[in-house]
Structures are given as C-alpha cells and as structure tokens.
C-alpha positions in Angstrom: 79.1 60.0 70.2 77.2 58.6 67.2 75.2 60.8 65.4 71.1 60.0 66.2 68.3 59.4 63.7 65.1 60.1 64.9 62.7 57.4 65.0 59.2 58.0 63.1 57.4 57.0 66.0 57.3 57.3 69.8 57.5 60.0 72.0 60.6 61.7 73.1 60.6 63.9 76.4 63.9 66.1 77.3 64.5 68.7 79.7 65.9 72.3 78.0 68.1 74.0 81.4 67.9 77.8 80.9 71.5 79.3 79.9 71.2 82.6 81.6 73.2 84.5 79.9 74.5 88.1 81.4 72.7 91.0 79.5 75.2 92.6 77.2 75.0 96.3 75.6 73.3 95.1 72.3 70.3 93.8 74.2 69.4 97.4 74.7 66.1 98.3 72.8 67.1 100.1 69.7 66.0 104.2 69.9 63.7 103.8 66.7 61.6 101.1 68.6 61.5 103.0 71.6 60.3 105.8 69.9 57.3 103.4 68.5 56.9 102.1 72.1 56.3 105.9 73.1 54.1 106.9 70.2 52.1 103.6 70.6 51.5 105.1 74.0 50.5 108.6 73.5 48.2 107.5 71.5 45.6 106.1 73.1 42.5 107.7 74.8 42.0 106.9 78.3 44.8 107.4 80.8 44.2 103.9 82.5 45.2 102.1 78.8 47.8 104.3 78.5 49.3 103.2 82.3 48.7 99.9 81.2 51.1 100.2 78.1 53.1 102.1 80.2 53.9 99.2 82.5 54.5 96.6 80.2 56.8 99.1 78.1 59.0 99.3 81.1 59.0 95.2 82.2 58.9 93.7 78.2 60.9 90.3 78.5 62.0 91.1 75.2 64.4 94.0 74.7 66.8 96.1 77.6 66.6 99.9 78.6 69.5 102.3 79.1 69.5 105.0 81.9 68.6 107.4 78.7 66.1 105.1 77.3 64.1 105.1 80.6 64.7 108.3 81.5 62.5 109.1 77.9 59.8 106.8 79.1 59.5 108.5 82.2 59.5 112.5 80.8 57.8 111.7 77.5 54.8 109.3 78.3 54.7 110.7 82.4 54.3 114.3 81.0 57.4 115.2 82.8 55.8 114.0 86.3 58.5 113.0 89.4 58.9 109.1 89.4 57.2 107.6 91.6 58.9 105.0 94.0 56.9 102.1 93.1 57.8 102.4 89.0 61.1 102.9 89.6 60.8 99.6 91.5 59.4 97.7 88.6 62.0 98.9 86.1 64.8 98.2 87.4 64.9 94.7 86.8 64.5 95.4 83.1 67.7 97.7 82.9 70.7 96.8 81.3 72.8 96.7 83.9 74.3 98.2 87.6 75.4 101.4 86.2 72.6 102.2 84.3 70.8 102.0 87.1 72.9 104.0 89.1 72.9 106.7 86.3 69.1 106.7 86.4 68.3 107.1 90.3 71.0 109.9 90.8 69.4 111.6 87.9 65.8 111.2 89.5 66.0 110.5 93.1 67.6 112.1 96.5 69.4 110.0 99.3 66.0 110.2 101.4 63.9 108.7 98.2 66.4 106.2 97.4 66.6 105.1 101.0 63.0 104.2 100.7 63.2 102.2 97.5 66.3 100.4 98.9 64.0 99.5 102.1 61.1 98.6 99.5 62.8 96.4 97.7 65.0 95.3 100.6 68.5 93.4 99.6 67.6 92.2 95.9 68.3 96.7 95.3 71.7 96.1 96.0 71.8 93.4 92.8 70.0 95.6 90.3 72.6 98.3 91.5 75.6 96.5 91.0 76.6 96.1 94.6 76.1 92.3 94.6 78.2 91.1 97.6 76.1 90.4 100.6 73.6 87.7 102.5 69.9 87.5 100.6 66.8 86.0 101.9 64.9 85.6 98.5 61.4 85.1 98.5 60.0 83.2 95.8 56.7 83.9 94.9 58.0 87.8 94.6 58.8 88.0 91.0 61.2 90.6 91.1 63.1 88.1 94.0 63.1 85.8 90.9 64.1 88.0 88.4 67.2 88.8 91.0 68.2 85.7 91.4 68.3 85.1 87.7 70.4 88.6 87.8 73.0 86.9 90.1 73.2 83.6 88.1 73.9 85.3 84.9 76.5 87.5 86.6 78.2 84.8 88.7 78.7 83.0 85.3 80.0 86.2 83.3 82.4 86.5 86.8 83.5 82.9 86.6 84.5 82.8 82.5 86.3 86.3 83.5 88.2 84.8 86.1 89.1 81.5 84.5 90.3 83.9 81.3 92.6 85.2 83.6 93.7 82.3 84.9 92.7 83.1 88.4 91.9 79.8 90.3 88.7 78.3 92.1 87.8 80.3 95.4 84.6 79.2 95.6 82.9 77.5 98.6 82.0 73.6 96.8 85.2 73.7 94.0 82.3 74.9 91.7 83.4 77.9 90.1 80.2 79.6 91.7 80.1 83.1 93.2 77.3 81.4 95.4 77.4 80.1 98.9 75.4 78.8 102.1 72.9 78.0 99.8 69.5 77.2 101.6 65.9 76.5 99.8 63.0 76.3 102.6 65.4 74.3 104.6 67.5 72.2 102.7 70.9 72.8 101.1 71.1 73.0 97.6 73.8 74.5 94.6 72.8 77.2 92.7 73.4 76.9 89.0 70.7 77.4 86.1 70.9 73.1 86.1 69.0 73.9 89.6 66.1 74.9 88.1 65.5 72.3 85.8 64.4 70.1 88.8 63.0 72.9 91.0 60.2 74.8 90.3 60.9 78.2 92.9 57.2 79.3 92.5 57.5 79.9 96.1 60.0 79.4 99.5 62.4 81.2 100.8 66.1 80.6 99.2 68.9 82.0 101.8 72.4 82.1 100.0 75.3 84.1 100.6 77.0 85.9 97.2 80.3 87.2 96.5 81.0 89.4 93.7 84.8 88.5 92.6 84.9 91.1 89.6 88.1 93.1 91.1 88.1 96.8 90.4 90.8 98.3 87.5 94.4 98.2 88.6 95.4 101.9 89.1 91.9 103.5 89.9 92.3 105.6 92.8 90.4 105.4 96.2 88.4 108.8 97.0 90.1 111.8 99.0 90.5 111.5 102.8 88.2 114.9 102.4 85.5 113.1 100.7 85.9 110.4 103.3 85.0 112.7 106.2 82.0 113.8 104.3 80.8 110.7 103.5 81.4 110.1 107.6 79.5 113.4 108.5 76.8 112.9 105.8 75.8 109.7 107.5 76.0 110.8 111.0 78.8 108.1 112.0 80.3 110.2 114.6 76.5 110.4 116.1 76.2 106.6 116.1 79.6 106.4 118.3 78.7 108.8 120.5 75.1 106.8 121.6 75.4 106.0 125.9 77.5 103.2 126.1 74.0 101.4 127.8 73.0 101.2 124.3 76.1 98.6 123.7 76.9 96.7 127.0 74.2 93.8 128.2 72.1 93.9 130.8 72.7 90.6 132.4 73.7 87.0 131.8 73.1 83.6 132.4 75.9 80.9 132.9 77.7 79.3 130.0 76.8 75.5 129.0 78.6 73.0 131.0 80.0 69.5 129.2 77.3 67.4 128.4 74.5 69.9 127.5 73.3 70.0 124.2 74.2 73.2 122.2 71.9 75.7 120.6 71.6 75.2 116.8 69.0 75.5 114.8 68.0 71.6 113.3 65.7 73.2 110.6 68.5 74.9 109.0 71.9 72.8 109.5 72.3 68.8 110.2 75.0 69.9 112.3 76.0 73.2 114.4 78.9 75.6 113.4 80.5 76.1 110.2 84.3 76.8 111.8 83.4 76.7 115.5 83.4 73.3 117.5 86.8 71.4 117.2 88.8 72.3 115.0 92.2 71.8 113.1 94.6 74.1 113.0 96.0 76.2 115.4 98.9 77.1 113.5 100.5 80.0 112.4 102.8 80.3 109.2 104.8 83.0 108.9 106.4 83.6 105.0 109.3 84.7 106.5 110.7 82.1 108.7 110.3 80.3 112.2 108.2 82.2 114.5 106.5 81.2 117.8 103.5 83.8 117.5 99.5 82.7 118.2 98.3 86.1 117.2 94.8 84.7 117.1 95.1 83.7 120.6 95.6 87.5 121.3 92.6 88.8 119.5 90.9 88.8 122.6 91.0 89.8 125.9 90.0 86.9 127.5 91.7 84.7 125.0 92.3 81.4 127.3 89.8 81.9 129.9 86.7 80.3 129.7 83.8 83.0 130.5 81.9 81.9 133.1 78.7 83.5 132.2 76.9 84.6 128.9 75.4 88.1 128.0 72.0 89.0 127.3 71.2 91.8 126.0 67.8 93.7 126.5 66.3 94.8 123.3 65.3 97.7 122.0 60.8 98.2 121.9 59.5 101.2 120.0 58.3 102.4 123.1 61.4 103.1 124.4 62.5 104.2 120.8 59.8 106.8 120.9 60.8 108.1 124.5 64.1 108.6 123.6 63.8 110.4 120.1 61.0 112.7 122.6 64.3 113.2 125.1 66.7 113.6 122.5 69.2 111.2 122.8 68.5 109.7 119.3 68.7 112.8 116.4 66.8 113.2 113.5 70.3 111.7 111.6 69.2 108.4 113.5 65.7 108.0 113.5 64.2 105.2 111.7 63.1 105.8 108.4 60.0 105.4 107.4 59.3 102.1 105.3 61.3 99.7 108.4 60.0 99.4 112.1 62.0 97.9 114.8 60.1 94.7 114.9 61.7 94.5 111.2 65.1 95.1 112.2 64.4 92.5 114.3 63.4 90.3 111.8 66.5 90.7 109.9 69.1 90.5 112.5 67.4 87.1 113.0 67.7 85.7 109.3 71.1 86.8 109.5 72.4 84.9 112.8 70.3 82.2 111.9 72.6 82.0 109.0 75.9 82.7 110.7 79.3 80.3 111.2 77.8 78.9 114.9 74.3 78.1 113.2 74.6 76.8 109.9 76.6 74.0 108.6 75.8 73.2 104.7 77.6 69.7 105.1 76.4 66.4 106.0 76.7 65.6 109.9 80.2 64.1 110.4 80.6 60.7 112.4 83.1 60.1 115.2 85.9 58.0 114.6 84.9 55.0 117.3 81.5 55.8 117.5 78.6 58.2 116.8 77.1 60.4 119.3 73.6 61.5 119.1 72.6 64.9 118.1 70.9 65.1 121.7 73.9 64.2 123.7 76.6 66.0 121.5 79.3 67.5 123.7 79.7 71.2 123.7 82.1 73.0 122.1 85.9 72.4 124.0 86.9 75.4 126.4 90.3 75.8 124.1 87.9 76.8 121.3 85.2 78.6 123.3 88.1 80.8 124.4 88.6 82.3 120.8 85.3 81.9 119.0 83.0 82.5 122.2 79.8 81.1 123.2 77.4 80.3 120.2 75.5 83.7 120.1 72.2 84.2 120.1 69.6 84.5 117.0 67.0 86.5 118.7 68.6 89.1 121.0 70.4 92.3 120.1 71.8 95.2 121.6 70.1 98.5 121.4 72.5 100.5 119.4 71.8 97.3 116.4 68.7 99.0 114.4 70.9 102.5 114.6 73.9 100.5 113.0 71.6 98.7 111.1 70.3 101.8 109.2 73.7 103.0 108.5 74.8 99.9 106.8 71.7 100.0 104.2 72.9 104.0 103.8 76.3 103.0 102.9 75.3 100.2 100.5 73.3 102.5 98.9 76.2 104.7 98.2 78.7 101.8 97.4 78.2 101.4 93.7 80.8 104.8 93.7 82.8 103.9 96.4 86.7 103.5 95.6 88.1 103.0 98.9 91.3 101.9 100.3 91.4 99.1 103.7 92.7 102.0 105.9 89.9 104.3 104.5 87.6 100.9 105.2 89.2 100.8 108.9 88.3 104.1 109.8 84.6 104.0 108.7 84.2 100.6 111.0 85.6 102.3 113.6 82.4 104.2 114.1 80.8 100.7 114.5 80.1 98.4 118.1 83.0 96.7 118.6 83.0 92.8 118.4 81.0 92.2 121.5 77.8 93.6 120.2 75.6 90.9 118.7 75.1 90.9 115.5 78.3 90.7 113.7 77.8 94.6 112.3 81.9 95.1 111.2 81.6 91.8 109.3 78.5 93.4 107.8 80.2 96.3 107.0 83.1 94.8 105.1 80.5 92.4 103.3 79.1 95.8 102.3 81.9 97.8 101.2 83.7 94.3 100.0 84.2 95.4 96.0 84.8 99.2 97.0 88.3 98.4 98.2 90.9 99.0 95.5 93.6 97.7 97.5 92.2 93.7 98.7 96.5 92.9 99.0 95.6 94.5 102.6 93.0 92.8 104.0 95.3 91.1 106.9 95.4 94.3 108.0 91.5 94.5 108.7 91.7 90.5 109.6 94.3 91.1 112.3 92.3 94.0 114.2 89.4 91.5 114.1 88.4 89.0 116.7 88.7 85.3 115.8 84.9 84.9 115.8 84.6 87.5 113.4 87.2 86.4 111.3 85.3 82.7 111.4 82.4 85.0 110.4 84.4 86.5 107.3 85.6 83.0 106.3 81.8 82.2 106.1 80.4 84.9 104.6 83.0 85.7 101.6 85.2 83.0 101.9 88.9 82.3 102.9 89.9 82.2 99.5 89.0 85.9 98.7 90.2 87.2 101.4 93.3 85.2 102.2 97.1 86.4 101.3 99.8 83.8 100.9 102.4 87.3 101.1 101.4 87.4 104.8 100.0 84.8 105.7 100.2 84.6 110.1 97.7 84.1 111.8 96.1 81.4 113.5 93.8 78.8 111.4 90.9 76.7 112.3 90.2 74.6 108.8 87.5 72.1 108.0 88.7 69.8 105.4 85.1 68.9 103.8 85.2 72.3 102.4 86.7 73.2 99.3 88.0 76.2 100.3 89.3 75.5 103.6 91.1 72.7 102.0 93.0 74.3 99.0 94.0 77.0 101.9 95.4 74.3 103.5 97.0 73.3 100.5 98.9 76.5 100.3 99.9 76.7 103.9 101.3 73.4 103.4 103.5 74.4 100.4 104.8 77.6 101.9 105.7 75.4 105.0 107.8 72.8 102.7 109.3 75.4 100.5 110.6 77.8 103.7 111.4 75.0 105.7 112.2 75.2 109.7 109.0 75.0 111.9 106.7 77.1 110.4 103.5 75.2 111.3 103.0 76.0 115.4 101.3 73.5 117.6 99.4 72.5 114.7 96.0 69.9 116.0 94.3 67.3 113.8 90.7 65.6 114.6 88.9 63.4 112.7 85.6 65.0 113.5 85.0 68.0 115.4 83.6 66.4 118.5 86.4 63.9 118.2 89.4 63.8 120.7 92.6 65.4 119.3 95.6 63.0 117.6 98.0 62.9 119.9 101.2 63.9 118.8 99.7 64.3 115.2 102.6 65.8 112.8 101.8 66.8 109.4 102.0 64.0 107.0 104.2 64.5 103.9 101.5 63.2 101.8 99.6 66.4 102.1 102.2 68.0 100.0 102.0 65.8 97.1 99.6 66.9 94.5 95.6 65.4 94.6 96.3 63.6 91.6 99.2 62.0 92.0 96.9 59.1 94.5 93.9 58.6 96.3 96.0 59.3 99.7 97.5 62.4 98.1 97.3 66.0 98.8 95.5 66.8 102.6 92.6 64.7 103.8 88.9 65.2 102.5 87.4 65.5 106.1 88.8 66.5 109.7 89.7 69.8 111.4 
C-alpha cells in the first residue's frame, strides 16, 4: 500500500491485461472526418489505391461507424454499386454495435443475401448482430473470430456491471460474474476474461465456449401479433419441414445398449470425465412452492420413463446423393434445399462440434474420486439404469437423422431474423412444434430456444417450455444457458439432478433448500445423495440442516462443495 519510487537503475518488466471496454456511441467517427476519409479516397488515380483506402477506411482500429456512416462509404466511394457480400463481411466488425448492424443489412441486403453472409461468416454473425446467445466454435487464426471474441468479452462485461447495478445475483456457470461457459481452448478448459489473454497468445486453435446474453428485454414491450407469427412460420417453410416422411425422423436400426462394466463413450480429448448432469446424480426431488406433493413429473417426461431400453438407435445419414434424388423426385421443395455456401458434409461437421460439446460429452471439472477408492477411467461403470431411464443412452456425436440439415437450415434462418423478434414462450412453443421431437439426434428444440433465448419478453414462463421437454433436454438446457437463467423459484416442481462442484447447480440448490425450510412439510421427494457420481447412493441420506445455514457462517455451512 506504500507509495513506490522508482529505482534509477534496473529493469522493470509488467504485464498491461487489455480492459475491453464495450464500444459506446461516442466512439463513432465524427461526420467531418468521415467526410475527409471519403475525399481522401476519391481522390486518388487508380481504382486499385482507391480499394485499398477503401478497406482500411472500413476496418480503422481507430474510430466506429454508424449504419449511416457506412451506408455513405458504400454509395459515395462504391459509386452507388450493390455491396458485395465479402465487404459487408469485413465491416461489420468495425460497427458500433448490433443494431447498427441490423439497420445497415436490411437497408442493403434480402433474406437470400443475408443467409449467405450468415453461412460466410458462420456463428460469430450472430455476435456482430446482436443475437449473442448460442454455442461458438472460434477459430483463432481468423481475425474476425478474434475480433468476435473480443465483441463478446466487452459485452459480457457491460452485461455483468448492468446486472450487478440492479442488484441481480450471480448466474453464471464458475461464480464469476461471466456470461461465458464450457469454455474449451484446443482441448483444455480454461475462463474467459481479458486476464486470459495476458497469458495466452490465441494466434491460433480452436476455443469452444458456450455464451449467454443476460441483457433482459424492456418491461412492457410487446411480443409480435399471432398474424405476424404465422408469417414468420409460412415465410420459413416450417409447416414444409413437419410434413417431411416420417423415414426422415425414425432410425433405421440399433444395436444393444451397454451392459455394467463396459466403458462408456466420451470423448477424453475434450472432458477428464463424461457427462455434465448425466451419470449418478443427486436429486430426484421435487419442491412444490405450494405445499406437500408426491409428484415426479420428470419421471413422466418420457414414455419409457423406468424401463431400461434394451437397444440403441442408429440412425442412417443423409449423403448428397440421396439429397440430390430426392430434390429430382420432389419430396424436398425449393423452401428446403440447401443453400448455397453449406454442403451436407458441413452440416455434418457442425452437428458434430455440437454433440461433442453436449451435457453426456463434456465435463469442464476435474475427474471426481470415489469415496473408498478410485476406479480407472477404463473400467468406470456405466451410467445406473434409474438414470439411463430419464436421460437416455449417451447419444452419438457422429450420426444424425435425415430431416437434421433441413432443421438445421431453419434454425440459421430464424437467428438471422431474431435481432427483431419479441416473442412470447407460447408463441416460442408453437414455432418448436414444427421441430423433430426429442428423439431425433441432435438436440434441435434445445437449439431453437438457445436461438430465440433473448426474443422472449416473457422468461417468468419458461417452466412451461421446461415441462413439455424431456429430462435429457432439460439436462441439455441446464448446460447450454444454465439453471440459473432459466430457473423459477414461483414454480419451482420438477424433478432435479444437481452437481454440487458447479456454481450454479449449487446456489439452485441453495434455493430449493430455503423454500423447503420456509414451507415446511415434505417438500423435498425421495431426495438421493452420492459422493461422486459413480459412487453408491447414502442410504437413508436426509437433508442435513447445515445446508440451510448461510456459506459464511462455517466451513461446513451452506450445501456441500461436491456430490450429486
């Protein structure tokens, strides 16, 4: 705390950590410097100099455009000329912000060209559009992948001094105030912060993370008409995608189900250990805010909720072969062809990242340890039947069903459109229910919410969307945006499966224990503890009333720090 006097000699060597910063209105180049930018340009000779100025005009590290200010760059120094797709790419990373953006590619482009910018630039369009919620697969030698990424740390730091203004609490994954999560670089966890990059020079790799956007829209806005839904839902061709042959949806055969003692599918590269809320787990208990109440609605989620399945699907994939021979017989429109810009093989590709990604394959903590002994990773017991019963097998990452690139397309359709969507969770419900159902691979309704996640303007509902799910995509949910963002203490039953090492999952738990203590009776049902999750349940385990004492009040206080 004493004030330092530098030495006269020696050498001193510090580290300055980059304070990104959200851009803010007044970083917008001023109109009279513009105006120089544009005259500077005009006048030179050649046409190649004045492309040259052109481009660096449009990605200067040193000032901001507005949707007006580009839309003058454009008209004044391209003569009027349509924008092409590949500078609209390179400015948008240099705009001021998402609606800016917006304003300036409804002003220039149509669905079809805007569709092929959003499959050029892949997810990171989504960021410079505003519509940040979703799964990213950032590639780091792409600068404009950097120049994303430094978009979402600026505006998960702008979200996070909102939201502490407001006094709203902590729903992030690690108790970090971060809008990140599932953080991956070239295999490794990490935490995303500008401190991250002091140590890490991302020159190249691949970063995987997970982001959720918790701006929440203006109290009072109203969602769009039910006759703008249905033309959003024609527009797209939903109705189309539900009426594809049902042999688009259903596998084609199966193979039996793991028997105790194999050793499950997870991917090592990616997790230390399998499933994020999937093998053993620790609550199956439902709290109901209004009293005692002996319902397991998670346990009816499915049809076959309690019955092991004796056999696992596999689905036969879609080649572009077949593709081709069924746009030349007509069961696939022109509202469903692929676009051009994306191939099957690519779908492909990115239905992979994503399951590789998902609540059976990726666990971001260290590997837990048994409470009498370890087991190796190659002799870890399978998942128990009670749990395969709800969650399912662990899915595949390489197989889909056929009807997953048609879904696919529509998704990236609908976030392109999302940035003006005000929509309600009924108005949510009915789009998804143009979707495959929960046994198609793929996890395409949990997709769908990710997608239209910060359209809704009325989150206080989202148990109804959570109860017409199954439990595995409700895991999936938990994953992706968190339980904190989209759980309800108002109405709070349903069935739980918690792991304690998380944040998250642990101040839930929290809550669930205080509504329990404060309305009394048996609200907790057949509640389960483990130690670990491949550890045998406590028998006759009751909740401790140290887990309702606060965390600071002792070292034993508050619910444990590990366990399901």
């Amino acid at each position: 705390g004493k004030i330092w006097s530098v030495p006269s000699s020696g050498r001193l060597m510090f580290e300055v950590c980059p304070d990104w910063n959200p851009v803010q209105l007044s970083d917008i180049c001023h109109d009279a410097g513009l105006q120089a930018v544009i005259q500077c340009i005009k006048s030179v000779k050649t046409s190649d100099e004045r492309q040259v100025l052109f481009s660096r005009s449009i990605t200067s590290p040193y000032y901001y455009l507005s949707a007006h200010q580009t839309q003058r760059l454009f008209e004044e120094v391209g003569k009027g000329k349509h924008c092409p797709i590949d500078v609209v790419a390179t400015v948008l990373p240099h705009m001021v912000n998402g609606d800016q953006v917006e304003q300036f590619l409804s002003t220039n482009l149509n669905m079809k060209e805007r569709l092929k910018l959003r499959l050029s630039l892949g997810p990171v369009y989504n960021i410079f559009t505003g519509a940040t919620t979703g799964h990213y697969v950032l590639d780091m030698s792409r600068s404009i992948h950097y120049e994303a990424l430094r978009k979402l740390i600026s505006l998960s730091g702008e979200e996070t001094a909102y939201q502490q203004s407001m006094g709203v609490s902590d729903t992030s994954q690690k108790g970090n105030l971060s809008n990140f999560r599932n953080e991956v670089y070239d295999h490794k966890p990490v935490s995303i912060s500008p401190q991250f990059f002091c140590s890490n020079k991302l020159s190249s790799g691949k970063l995987r993370l997970d982001y959720v956007s918790t701006m929440k829209r203006v109290q009072g806005i109203k969602a769009i008409s039910d006759d703008k839904l249905q033309y959003i839902i024609e527009s797209l061709s939903l109705p189309e995608l539900k009426a594809l042959p049902e042999s688009m949806l259903t596998p084609t055969m199966s193979v039996p189900c793991p028997t105790s003692g194999t050793t499950p599918h997870y991917n090592p590269s990616l997790s230390p250990a399998p499933a994020l809320l999937s093998p053993h787990s620790l609550k199956d208990t439902t709290i109901h805010a209004t009293g005692i109440s002996s319902k397991k609605s998670g346990a009816k989620k499915m049809s076959n909720a309690g019955q092991l399945p004796s056999s696992e699907p596999v689905f036969q994939e879609l080649t572009e072969k077949e593709y081709e021979e069924m746009r030349g017989s007509g069961v696939i429109s022109s509202n469903l062809e692929i676009p051009e810009g994306l191939t099957i093989h690519r779908i492909k590709e990115k239905f992979v990242e994503y399951m590789e990604t998902c609540h059976h394959h990726l666990d971001i903590y260290p590997e837990e340890k048994m409470r009498e002994k370890t087991i190796p990773s190659s002799t870890r017991p399978v998942t128990p039947k009670a749990t395969r019963s709800l969650l399912g097998e662990r899915p595949s990452t390489t197989r889909y069903a056929k009807i997953y690139p048609f879904a696919f397309i529509k998704l990236v359709q609908l976030q392109i459109i999302a940035p003006d969507l005000f929509l309600t969770v009924s108005q949510l419900l009915e789009i998804m229910s143009y979707f495959p159902s929960f046994e198609t691979p793929g996890y395409l309704r949990v997709q769908l919410l990710i997608t239209l996640f910060n359209t809704l303007v009325d989150p206080e509902n989202l148990h109804i969307l959570l109860s017409s799910m199954t439990f595995d995509e409700e895991a999936e949910i938990y994953h992706r945006l968190g339980v904190l963002n989209v759980f309800d203490p108002v109405s709070p039953d349903r069935l739980y499966f918690l792991d304690l090492r998380r944040y998250d999952h642990r101040e839930v738990t929290k809550i669930l224990v205080k509504l329990a203590v404060d309305e009394g009776g048996d609200a907790w049902k057949e509640e389960e503890y483990r130690v670990s999750k491949y550890d045998d349940l406590m028998q006759g385990w009751e909740l401790p009333v140290s887990w309702n004492l606060p965390d600071e009040t002792g070292l034993d206080a508050g619910p444990r720090r590990y366990g399901w």
